[in-house]
N, C-alpha and C positions, 0 to 999 in steps of 0.2 A: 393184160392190165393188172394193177394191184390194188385192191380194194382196202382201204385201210378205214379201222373202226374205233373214234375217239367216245367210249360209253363213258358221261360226265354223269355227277351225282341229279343232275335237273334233265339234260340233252343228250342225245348221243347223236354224234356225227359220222355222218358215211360220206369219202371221198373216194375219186378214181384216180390214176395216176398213170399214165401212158409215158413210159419210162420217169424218167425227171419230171416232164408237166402236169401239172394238177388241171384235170380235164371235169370234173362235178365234185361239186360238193351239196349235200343233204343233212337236211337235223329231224329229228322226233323227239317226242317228250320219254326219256329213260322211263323202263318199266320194268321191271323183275319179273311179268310174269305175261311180257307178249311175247307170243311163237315164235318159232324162227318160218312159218309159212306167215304171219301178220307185216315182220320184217321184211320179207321178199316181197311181195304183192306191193307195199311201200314203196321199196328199194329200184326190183326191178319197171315196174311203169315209171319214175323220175327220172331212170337212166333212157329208157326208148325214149319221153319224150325230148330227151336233151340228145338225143342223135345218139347214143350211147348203146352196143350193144352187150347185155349180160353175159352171154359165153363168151366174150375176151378176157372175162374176169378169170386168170390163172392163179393167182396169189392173193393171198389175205395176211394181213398183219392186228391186233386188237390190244390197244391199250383199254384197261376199263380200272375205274375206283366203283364199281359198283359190282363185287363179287358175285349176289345172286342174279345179274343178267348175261354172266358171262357162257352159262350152258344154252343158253335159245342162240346166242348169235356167233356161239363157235358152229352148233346146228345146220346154221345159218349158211354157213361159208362149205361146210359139209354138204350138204345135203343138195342147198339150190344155187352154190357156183363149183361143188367137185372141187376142193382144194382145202388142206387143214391150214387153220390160220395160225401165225408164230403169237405168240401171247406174252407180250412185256412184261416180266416179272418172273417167267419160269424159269425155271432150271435150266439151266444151258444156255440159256438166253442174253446176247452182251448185248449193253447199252453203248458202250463206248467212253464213259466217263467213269471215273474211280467215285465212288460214294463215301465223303469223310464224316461219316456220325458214329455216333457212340450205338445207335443199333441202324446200322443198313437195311434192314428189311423193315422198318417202320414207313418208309418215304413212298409215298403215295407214286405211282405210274406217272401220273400226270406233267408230275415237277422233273422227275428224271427225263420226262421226253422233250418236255420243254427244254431244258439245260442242253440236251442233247442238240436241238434246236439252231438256240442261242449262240451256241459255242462255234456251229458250222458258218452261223451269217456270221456274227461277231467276235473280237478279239477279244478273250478275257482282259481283267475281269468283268464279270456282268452281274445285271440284280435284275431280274426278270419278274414282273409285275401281272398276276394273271388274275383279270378280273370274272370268273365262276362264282360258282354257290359258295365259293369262300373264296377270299380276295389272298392270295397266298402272294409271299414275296422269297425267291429264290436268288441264292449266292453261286456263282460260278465262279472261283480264284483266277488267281492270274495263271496257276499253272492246267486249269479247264476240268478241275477238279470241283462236285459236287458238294457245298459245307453246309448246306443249312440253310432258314430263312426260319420266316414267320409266317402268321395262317390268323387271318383274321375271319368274322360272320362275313360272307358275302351283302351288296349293298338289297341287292332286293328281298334277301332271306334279314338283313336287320328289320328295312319296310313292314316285310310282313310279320314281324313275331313285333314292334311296336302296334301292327292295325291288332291282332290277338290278344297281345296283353290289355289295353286300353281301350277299352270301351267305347267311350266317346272320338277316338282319334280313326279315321278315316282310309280306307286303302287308297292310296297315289303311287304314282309314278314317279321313278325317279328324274331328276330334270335339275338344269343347272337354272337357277332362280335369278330372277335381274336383283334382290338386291338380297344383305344377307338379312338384315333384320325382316322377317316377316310381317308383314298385318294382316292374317287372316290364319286359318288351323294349316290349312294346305298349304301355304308358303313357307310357315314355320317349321313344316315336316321337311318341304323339299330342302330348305336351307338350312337344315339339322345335319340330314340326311349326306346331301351335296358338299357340304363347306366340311363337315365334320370329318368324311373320306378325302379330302384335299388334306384338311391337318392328319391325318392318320396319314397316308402317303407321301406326304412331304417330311414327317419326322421319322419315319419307320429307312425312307431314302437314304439321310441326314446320317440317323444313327449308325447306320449299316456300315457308310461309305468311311464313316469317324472309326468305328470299332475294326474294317480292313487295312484302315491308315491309307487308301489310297482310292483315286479318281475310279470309277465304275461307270462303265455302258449300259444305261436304265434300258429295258425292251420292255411295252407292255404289250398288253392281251388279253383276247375277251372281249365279247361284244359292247362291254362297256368304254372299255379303254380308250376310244374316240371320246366321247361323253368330256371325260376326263385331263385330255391333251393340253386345252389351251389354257386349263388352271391350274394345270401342276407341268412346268418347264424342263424338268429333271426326267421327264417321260420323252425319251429322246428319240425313240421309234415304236411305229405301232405296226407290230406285225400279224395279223387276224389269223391266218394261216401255220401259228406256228407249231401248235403241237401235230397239225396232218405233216408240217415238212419234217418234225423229229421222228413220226412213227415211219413214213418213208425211210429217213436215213438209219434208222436203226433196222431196219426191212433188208436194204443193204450192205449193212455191217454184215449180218449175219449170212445173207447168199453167198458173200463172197470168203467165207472162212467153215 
């Protein structure tokens, strides 16, 4: 089996994958400075109890934007499943998609594997909508070529740096509000919050699709992106899974070359 490890700046997810099917998936809170025995102990009792045995685990693959966790959980794949894991980003390493920016090595993991993703389930061009610790929006061309996008604050990292700044304003949850005008502090915030990410996603859509001159296939993503669906129309599929199925297929691109 192949164990593949999405480390996100908040989450990092561990999936298994028995050839093509995605057989578990697992989350923790990203840490820079837990074990790779805290990760095992974690890892391996979620897989027994889900009928999952460890030692099938042959293969690892690790996308991370979180540089300093990347030594405990390569460790990790070393030590407590016997196998070096392929690392998105390094040297040798192909994605499968051409990168068209003015510096290629700037682009975070995440977005190229998403792309990589995107591009397998769907027909360029796409704008791939991934709601994380920052709500990032990705351009995949018609010819399945990597151009750029935009990177806004994530919706819950806005939440919480308005409860920080403002004293008097209250931590909430994000939530779509029955109406938009608030009467009360918490309503006000959700319908800030809520309507305010609908006009950012709908004009950032808008822009994008005006500035390629041509019709685009919206994917989003992210545990948010349900939240999200039914107020923003242009959200044409939601796929939860899709950066585990990019670190899969870039897993193997690379076996088989």
């Amino acid at each position: 089996m192949l164990l593949v490890i999405d480390a996100g700046n908040t989450n990092t997810v561990f999936a298994l994958f028995d050839g093509a099917r995605l057989t578990g998936v697992w989350r923790m809170l990203t840490g820079a400075q837990r074990t790779a025995d805290e990760y095992a102990v974690f890892l391996k009792s979620l897989m027994r109890e889900a009928g999952l045995e460890p030692r099938h685990v042959a293969e690892a693959i690790l996308g991370s934007v979180v540089p300093d966790a990347n030594f405990y959980l390569l460790k990790l794949c070393r030590e407590h499943f016997g196998c070096e894991a392929l690392v998105v980003g390094s040297a040798g390493v192909k994605v499968g998609v051409r990168v068209k920016l003015d510096r290629p090595e700037e682009v975070g993991a995440d977005r190229l594997i998403n792309a990589v993703a995107g591009a397998a389930a769907y027909k360029p061009p796409l704008l791939i909508v991934d709601f994380g610790t920052a709500t990032t929006f990705d351009v995949v061309d018609g010819h399945g070529d990597y151009c750029g996008g935009a990177i806004a604050p994530g919706i819950n990292l806005s939440l919480q740096a308005l409860h920080m700044a403002a004293a008097k304003l209250p931590r909430v949850a994000v939530a779509r509000p029955k109406k938009v005008i608030g009467t009360g502090t918490v309503g006000a915030i959700q319908s800030g919050i809520f309507w305010g990410y609908v006009g950012l996603i709908e004009s950032l859509i808008a822009r994008m699709q005006e500035e390629l001159g041509q019709t685009v296939t919206v994917i989003a993503t992210g545990g948010l992106a349900p939240l999200f669906k039914d107020a923003v129309p242009a959200l044409q599929h939601i796929e939860p899974d899709l950066t585990l199925r990019g670190l899969y297929l870039i897993h193997e691109l690379n076996r088989k070359t």
